[in-house]
C-alpha positions in Angstrom: 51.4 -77.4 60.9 49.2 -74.5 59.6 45.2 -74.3 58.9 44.4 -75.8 55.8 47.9 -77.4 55.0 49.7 -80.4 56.8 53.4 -81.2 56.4 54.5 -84.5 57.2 57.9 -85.3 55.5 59.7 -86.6 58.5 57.3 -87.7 60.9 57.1 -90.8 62.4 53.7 -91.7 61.7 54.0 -95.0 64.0 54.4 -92.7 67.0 51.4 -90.1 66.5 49.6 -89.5 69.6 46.3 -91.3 70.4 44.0 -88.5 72.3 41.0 -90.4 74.8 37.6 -88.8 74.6 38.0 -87.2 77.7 41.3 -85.1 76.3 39.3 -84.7 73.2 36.2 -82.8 75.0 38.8 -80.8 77.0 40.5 -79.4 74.0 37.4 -78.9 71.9 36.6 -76.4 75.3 39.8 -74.7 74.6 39.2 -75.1 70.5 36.0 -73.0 71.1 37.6 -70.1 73.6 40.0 -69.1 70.7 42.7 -71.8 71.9 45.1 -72.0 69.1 47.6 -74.1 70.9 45.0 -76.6 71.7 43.6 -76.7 68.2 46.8 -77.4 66.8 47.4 -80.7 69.4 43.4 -81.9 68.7 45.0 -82.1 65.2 47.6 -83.6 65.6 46.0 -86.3 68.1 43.5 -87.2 64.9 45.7 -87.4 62.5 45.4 -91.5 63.0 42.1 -91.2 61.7 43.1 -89.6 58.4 46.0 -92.5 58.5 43.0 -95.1 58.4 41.4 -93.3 55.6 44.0 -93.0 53.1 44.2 -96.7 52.6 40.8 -96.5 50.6 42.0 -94.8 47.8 45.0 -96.7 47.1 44.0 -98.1 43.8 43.8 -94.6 42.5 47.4 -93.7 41.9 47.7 -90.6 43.6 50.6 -89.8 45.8 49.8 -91.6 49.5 51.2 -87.8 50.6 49.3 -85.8 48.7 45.9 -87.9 50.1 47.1 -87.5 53.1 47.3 -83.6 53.0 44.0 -83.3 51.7 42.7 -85.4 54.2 43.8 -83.4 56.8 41.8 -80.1 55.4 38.9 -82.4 55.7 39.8 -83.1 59.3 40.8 -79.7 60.1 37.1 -78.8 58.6 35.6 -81.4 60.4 37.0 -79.4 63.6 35.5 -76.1 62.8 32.2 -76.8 62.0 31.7 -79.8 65.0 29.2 -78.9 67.4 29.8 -80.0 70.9 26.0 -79.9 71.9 24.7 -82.7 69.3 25.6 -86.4 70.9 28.1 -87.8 68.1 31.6 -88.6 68.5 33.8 -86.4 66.5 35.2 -89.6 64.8 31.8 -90.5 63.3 31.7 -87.1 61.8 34.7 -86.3 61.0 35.3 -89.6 58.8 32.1 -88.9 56.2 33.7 -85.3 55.4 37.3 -86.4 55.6 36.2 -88.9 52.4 34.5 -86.0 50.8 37.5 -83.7 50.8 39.1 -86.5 49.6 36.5 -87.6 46.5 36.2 -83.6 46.0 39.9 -83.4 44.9 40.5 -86.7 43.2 37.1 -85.8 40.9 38.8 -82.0 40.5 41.7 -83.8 39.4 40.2 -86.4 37.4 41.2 -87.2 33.8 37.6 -87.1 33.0 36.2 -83.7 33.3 33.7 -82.3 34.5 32.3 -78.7 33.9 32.4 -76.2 36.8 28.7 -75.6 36.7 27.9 -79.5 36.7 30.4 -80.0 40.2 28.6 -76.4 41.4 25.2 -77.9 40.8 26.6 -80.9 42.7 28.0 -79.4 45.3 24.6 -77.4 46.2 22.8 -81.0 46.1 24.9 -82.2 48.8 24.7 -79.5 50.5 21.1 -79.4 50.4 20.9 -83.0 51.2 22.7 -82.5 54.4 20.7 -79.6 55.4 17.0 -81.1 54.7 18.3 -84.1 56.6 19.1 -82.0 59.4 15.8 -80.5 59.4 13.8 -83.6 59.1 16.0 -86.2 60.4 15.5 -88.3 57.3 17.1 -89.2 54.2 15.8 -86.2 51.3 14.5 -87.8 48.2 15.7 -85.9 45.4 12.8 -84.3 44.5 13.3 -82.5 47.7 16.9 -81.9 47.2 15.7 -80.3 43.7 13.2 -78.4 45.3 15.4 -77.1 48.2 17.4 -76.1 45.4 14.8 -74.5 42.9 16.5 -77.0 40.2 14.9 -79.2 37.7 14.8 -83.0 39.0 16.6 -83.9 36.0 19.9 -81.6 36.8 20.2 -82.8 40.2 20.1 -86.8 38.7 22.5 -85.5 36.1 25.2 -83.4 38.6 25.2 -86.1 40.9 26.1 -89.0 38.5 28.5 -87.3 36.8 30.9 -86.8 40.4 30.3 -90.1 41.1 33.3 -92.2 41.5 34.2 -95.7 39.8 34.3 -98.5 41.9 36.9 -100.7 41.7 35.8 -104.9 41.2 38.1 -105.2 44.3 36.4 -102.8 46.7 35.3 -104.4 49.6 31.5 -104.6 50.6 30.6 -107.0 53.5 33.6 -108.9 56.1 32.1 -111.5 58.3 35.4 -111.6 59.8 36.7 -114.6 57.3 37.0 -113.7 53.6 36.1 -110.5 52.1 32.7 -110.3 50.1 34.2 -107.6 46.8 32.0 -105.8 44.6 33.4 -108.1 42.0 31.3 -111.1 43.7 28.3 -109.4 43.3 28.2 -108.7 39.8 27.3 -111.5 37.5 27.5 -111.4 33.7 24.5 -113.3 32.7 25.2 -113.4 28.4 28.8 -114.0 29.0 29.7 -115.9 32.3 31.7 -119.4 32.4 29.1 -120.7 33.2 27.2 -120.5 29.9 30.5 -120.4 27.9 30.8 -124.1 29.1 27.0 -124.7 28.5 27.6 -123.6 25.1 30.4 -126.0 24.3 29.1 -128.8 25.9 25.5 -128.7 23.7 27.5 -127.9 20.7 29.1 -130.9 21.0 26.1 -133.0 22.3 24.2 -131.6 18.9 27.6 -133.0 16.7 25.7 -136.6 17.6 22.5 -136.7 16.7 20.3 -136.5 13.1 20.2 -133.7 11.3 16.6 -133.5 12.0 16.8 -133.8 15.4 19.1 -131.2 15.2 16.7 -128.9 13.3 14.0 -129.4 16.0 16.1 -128.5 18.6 17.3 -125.7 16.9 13.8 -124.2 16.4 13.0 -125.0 19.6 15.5 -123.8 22.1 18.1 -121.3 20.0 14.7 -119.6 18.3 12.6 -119.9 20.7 9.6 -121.9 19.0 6.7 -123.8 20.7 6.3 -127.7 19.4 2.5 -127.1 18.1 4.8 -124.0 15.7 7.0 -126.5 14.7 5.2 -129.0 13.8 3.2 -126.6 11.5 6.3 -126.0 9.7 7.7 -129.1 9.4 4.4 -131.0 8.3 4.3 -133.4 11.4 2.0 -133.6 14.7 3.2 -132.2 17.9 2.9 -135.4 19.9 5.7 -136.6 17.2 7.9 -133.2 17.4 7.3 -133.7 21.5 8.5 -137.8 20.8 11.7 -136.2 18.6 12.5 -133.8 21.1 12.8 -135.5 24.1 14.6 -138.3 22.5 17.4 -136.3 20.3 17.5 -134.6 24.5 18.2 -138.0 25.8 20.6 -138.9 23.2 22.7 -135.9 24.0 22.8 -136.4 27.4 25.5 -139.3 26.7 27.9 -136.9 25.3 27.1 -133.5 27.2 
């Protein structure tokens, strides 16, 4: 294994090492002295968590290896820039920019393209993000993010959205430890759901049995939207009787709907 690549044709994955936190604060010791040796075992102890990683971006067609290779630049990243002094465990930040190596190369490699200045642009929000929420231990708005930057609001909205991935229908969002809530659950198509495809039917049918006059109050009154004192201006008759017709052609229906 060298910095920045990771070959694993060949390698068992089922028998990669497991390191304990203890082993993992005594190489990081070593890691920051200079020691190679120990830098290359830290590696190859974490590589687990990439494992558990790659699994997430399995609907995207890309070749499991080739995810899995990129992952490990994000991990290997992840163990250069960790700071021993600040109370996280290196899994917790090492997963967030393991994903982001990840995202960065399937959006560079993404059918749709973007333009280089749009990703740099991007690139510098994120990067001012993390830094102002390192300063001020809060999440930055992004007026802050565009004024760390020096940018327009608008090209910060505009870079970010367009590096944003698709989510798939299928992506998991909540697991109470039974069935999976997907993203798919919590989108509802209000105009065109089965729901009101049945609805539709059903009335259709239920209007097939009454008069044709009933047919044009209720037609005024529900599919255009009318109130019964507008009606009954139209049609020449008082709204107690347009009220009376209404709730009566309803009634009627109700035996076939």
């Amino acid at each position: 294994m060298i910095s920045g690549k990771v070959k694993i044709c060949g390698v068992n994955t089922a028998k990669l090492p497991t390191l304990t936190n203890k082993q993992k604060d005594e190489l990081f010791v070593r890691i920051k002295q200079g020691d190679m040796a120990a830098r290359e075992e830290f590696i190859f102890g974490n590589l687990r968590l990439v494992l558990s990683i790659i699994p997430k971006f399995s609907n995207r067609g890309e070749n499991p290896d080739d995810l899995f290779q990129v992952g490990c630049i994000g991990l290997i990243k992840a163990i250069d820039n960790f700071d021993l002094s600040q109370n996280v465990r290196f899994s917790t930040y090492a997963v967030p920019m393991i994903i982001g190596e990840i995202r960065r190369y399937l959006r560079d490699n993404n059918a749709i393209r973007v333009s280089r200045s749009i990703r740099d642009t991007a690139y510098r929000a994120l990067t001012a993000k993390e830094t102002l929420m390192n300063r001020n231990g809060k999440e930055p708005t992004v007026e802050e993010i565009a004024a760390e930057m020096g940018v327009e609001k608008a090209a910060v909205v505009f870079a970010l959205d367009a590096i944003s991935d698709p989510i798939s229908l299928f992506e998991p969002v909540y697991h109470d430890g039974a069935d999976a809530v997907f993203v798919m659950d919590q989108v509802k198509d209000n105009k065109h759901s089965d729901d009101s495809w049945l609805q539709n039917i059903a009335i259709k049918e239920g209007m097939k049995h009454i008069t044709p006059r009933e047919q044009h109050i209720l037609s005024m009154r529900f599919f255009q939207g009318k109130t019964q004192m507008e009606i009954a201006e139209e049609i020449g008759i008082s709204q107690a009787q347009v009220s009376r017709i209404e709730k009566s052609a309803i009634n009627h229906m109700k035996k076939y709907v």
